[in-house]
N, C-alpha and C positions, 0 to 999 in steps of 0.2 A: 209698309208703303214707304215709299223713297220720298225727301222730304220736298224734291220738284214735284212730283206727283200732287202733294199736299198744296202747295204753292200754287198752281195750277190751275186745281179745283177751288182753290177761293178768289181767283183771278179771273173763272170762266161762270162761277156761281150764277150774277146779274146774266149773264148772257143765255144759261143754261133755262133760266126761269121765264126770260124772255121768250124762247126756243119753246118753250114744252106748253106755255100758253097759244102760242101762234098755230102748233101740233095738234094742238085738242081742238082747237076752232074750225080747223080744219076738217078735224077728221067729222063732224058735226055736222057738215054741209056735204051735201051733193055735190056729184061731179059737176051740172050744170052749174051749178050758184060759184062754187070755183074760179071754171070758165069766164063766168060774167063778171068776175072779179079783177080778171088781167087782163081780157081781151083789147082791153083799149090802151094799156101800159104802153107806154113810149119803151123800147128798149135804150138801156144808155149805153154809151160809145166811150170807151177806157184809151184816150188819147195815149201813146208812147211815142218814146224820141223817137226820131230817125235813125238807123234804115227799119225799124220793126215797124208792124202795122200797126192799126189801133185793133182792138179786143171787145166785141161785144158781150153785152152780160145780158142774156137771157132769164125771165122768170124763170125758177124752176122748184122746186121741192127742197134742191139741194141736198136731196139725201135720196140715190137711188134702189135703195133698199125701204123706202116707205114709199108707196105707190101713189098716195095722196100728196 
């Protein structure tokens, strides 16, 4: 392993464990209990300068290869 690789993974560690508790929760619940989980989320609005637009961030999985 290359020693960025190594660096990497003790720099994404906190994040990974965060990640795979949020994954498991998930996958635990029904599609409904889900649903009723975001449906009232405000979506937030990623202000850019001008001339770009701003950028919406949608709920999502963030990973489209896990369905949940």
């Amino acid at each position: 392993m290359y020693i960025i690789q190594e660096i990497m993974q003790q720099i994404s560690k906190p994040i990974s464990k965060s990640y795979n508790s949020a994954f498991k929760d998930a996958m635990d619940r029904s599609a409904k209990e889900l649903f009723e989980g975001i449906r009232n989320a405000e979506m937030a609005i990623i202000p850019y300068p001008k001339p770009y637009p701003q950028m919406n961030l949608l709920l999502t999985t963030g990973c489209e290869h896990k369905i949940k």
